[in-house]
N, C-alpha and C positions, 0 to 999 in steps of 0.2 A: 332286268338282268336276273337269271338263273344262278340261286345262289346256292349254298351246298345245305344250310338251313333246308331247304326249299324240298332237296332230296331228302332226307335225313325225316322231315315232316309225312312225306309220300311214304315211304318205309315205317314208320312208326315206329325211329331205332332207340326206344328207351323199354318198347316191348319186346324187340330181339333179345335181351338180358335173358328172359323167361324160358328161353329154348334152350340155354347152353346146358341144361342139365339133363335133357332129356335123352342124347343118346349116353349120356352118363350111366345112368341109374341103366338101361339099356343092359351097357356093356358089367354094370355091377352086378344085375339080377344072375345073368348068362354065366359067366366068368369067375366074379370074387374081385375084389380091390388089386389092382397090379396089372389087370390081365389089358394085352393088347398095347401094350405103350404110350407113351406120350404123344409122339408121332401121328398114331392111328385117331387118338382122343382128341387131338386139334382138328383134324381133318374134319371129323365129324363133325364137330361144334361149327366151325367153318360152314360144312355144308349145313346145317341144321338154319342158324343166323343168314345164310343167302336164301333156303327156301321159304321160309316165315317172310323173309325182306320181299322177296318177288312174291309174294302172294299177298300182301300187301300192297303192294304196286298195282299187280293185275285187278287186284277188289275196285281203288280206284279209276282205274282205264275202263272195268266192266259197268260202275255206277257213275261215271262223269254226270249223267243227265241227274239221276234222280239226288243226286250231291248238291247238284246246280239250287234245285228248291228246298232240301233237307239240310245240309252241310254246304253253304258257299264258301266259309271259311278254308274250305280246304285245297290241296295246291293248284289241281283243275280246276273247278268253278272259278278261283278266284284268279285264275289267269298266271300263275306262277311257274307254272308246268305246263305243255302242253299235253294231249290225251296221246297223242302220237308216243312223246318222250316217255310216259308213264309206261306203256307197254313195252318200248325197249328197254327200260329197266328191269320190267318184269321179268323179261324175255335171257335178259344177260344175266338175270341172278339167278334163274331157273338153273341155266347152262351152265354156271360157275357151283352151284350149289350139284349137282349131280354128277358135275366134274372132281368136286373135291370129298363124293360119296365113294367115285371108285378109285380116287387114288388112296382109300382107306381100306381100300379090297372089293372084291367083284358082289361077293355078296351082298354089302351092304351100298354097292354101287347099283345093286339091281332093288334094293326096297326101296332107293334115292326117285329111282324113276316111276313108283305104287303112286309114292309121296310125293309127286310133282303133276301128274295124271288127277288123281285125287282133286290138289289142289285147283289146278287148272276148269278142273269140271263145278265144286265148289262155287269158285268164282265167279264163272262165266254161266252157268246152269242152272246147279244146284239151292244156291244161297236162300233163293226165295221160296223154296219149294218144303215141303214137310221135313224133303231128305237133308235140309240144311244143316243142320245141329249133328245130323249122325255123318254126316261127310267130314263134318269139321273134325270130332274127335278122331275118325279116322285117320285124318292127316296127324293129330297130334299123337296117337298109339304108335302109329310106323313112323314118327322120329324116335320114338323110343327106339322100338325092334331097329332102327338103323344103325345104333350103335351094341346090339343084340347081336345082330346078324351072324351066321357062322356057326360053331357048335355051341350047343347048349343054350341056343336061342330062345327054347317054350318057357325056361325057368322067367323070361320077361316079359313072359305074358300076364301076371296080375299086376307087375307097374306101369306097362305100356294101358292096362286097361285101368287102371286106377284114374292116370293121366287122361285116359278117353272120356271114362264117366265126369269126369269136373270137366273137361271141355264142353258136352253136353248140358252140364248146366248152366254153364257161361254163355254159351251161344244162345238156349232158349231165352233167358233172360236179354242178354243183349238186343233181341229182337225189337227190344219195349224203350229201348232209349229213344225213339225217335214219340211215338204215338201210345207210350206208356205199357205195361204189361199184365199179368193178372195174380190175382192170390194164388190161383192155383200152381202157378209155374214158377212162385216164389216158395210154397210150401213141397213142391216138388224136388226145387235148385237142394233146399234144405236138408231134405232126406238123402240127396244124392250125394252132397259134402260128406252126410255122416257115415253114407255105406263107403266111401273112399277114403276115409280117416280112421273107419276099422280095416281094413285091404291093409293096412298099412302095418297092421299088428298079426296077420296071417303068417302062418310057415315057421321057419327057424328064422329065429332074427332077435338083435339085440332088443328087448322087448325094453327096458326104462329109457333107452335113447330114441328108441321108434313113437315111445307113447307121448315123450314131449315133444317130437315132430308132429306127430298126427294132434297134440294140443294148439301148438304153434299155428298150424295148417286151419285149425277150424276159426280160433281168435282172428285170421287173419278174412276169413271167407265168410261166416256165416252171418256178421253183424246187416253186412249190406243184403244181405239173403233173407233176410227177417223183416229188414226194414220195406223190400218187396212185399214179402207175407203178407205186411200190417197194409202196404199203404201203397199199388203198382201202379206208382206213377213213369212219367221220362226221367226224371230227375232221381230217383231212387234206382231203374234199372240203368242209368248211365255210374253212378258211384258202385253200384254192384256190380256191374262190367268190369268195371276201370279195377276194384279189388281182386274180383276174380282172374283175371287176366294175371295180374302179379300175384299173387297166392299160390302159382301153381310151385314158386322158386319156394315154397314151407314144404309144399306136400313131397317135389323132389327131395327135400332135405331131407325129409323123414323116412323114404324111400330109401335112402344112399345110407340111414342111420338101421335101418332092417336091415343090410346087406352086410351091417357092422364094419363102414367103413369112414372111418371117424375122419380123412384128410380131407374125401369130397365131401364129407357133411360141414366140416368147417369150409373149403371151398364152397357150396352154395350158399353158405349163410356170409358171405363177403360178398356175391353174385347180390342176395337180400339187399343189402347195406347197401350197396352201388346202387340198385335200382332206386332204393326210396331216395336218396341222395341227387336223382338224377330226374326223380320224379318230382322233386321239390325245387328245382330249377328251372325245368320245362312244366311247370305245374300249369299251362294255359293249355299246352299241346294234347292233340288229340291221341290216345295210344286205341281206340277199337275200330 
């Protein structure tokens, strides 16, 4: 029997945490603290946590087979799911996530469908191919601009692209969890942390609040980045996945702390707290 575990597994809902910030800082870069309401700011979140959930679904409905000899632990291979069921989850969070893009307005109901397209191609296409890692940050830059959307959108363009460049290094790196990865793309991940951890101190911005996020952000990303450098095994690019993938709720925080908005920087650093909390209970579950 199909248990909600089972879904929850398939989603990899302890990694959803990791997007609620992103049309956040979005709507912070564009706007200032305040702007757009509460109302509009769940929506978003909402859609952000359903298209991350379905594209997580659609990853494994697109890799059932190569799971089967890589990952049989996981809810296909291991028979807990079917490949069928996985895609209509995909398929209904896609729908619900791009449905609760434009009931936060048309604009941002139209970068909803960039960021499901994206995703979609990613998944089923992309993944294996060169364009993998840059498709991917893609999708994570336009959840940013999805809570941007509207006027004064370009001001979110160096945190949506803050957000892109650390996805790009998390993808390459992840690549190596299964068959191990290389120095270069560990001293690479490295450099790309620290150009992302300066982005963070660019423009007018509370510069002592932003410099302990951008401290925060790299303590929390670069140790498993290094330990790649030294050493690129599976086992090192799986811990530096698994960091990087949560790291990105410092680098939003530090983003939301440039914008000098001090409620959503205490709210993502409780988004923090929650996730390791939740990481430390599902500490067996897969979150890449």
């Amino acid at each position: 029997m199909t248990r909600v575990a089972d879904y929850l597994d398939l989603v990899r809902a302890p990694a959803s945490l990791t997007v609620l910030g992103d049309a956040l800082i979005g709507a912070l870069a564009a706007r200032g603290p305040g702007a757009g309401g509460a109302a509009r700011g769940a929506a978003l979140a909402a859609s952000s946590v359903c298209l991350y959930s379905a594209g997580m679904a659609v990853n494994d409905w697109a890799d059932a087979d190569l799971d089967a000899l890589e990952r049989p632990e996981r809810p296909i291979p291991s028979g807990r799911l079917s490949r069928r069921r996985a895609l209509a989850v995909g398929a209904g969070l896609t729908v619900t996530g791009v449905g609760a893009a434009f009931a936060a307005g048309r604009a941002s109901g139209m970068v909803s469908l960039a960021l499901a397209a994206t995703l979609w191609a990613y998944d089923v296409v992309l993944k294996p191919t060169a364009a993998g890692p840059v498709a991917m940050a893609v999708c994570r830059g336009l959840d940013v601009v999805l809570g941007a959307a509207g006027p004064g959108w370009r001001a979110a363009l160096l945190p949506a692209g803050a957000v892109a460049v650390h996805t790009v290094a998390v993808t390459a790196v992840s690549r190596g969890e299964v068959s191990g990865s290389t120095r270069g793309t560990g001293v690479a991940a490295v450099g790309a942390s620290v150009a992302v951890a300066v982005s963070t101190l660019v423009g007018r911005s509370n510069r002592p609040a932003a410099l302990l996020g951008a401290t925060r952000y790299l303590a929390a990303v670069l140790p498993g980045q290094i330990a790649v450098a030294r050493r690129p095994g599976a086992a090192e690019a799986r811990d530096a996945t698994r960091a990087g993938i949560r790291s990105v709720v410092p680098l939003q925080s530090a983003l939301a702390a440039r914008a000098s908005a001090p409620l959503a920087t205490a709210a993502l650093l409780g988004v923090e707290g929650a996730g390791r909390l939740l990481g430390r209970r599902r500490s067996g579950e897969d979150i890449t």
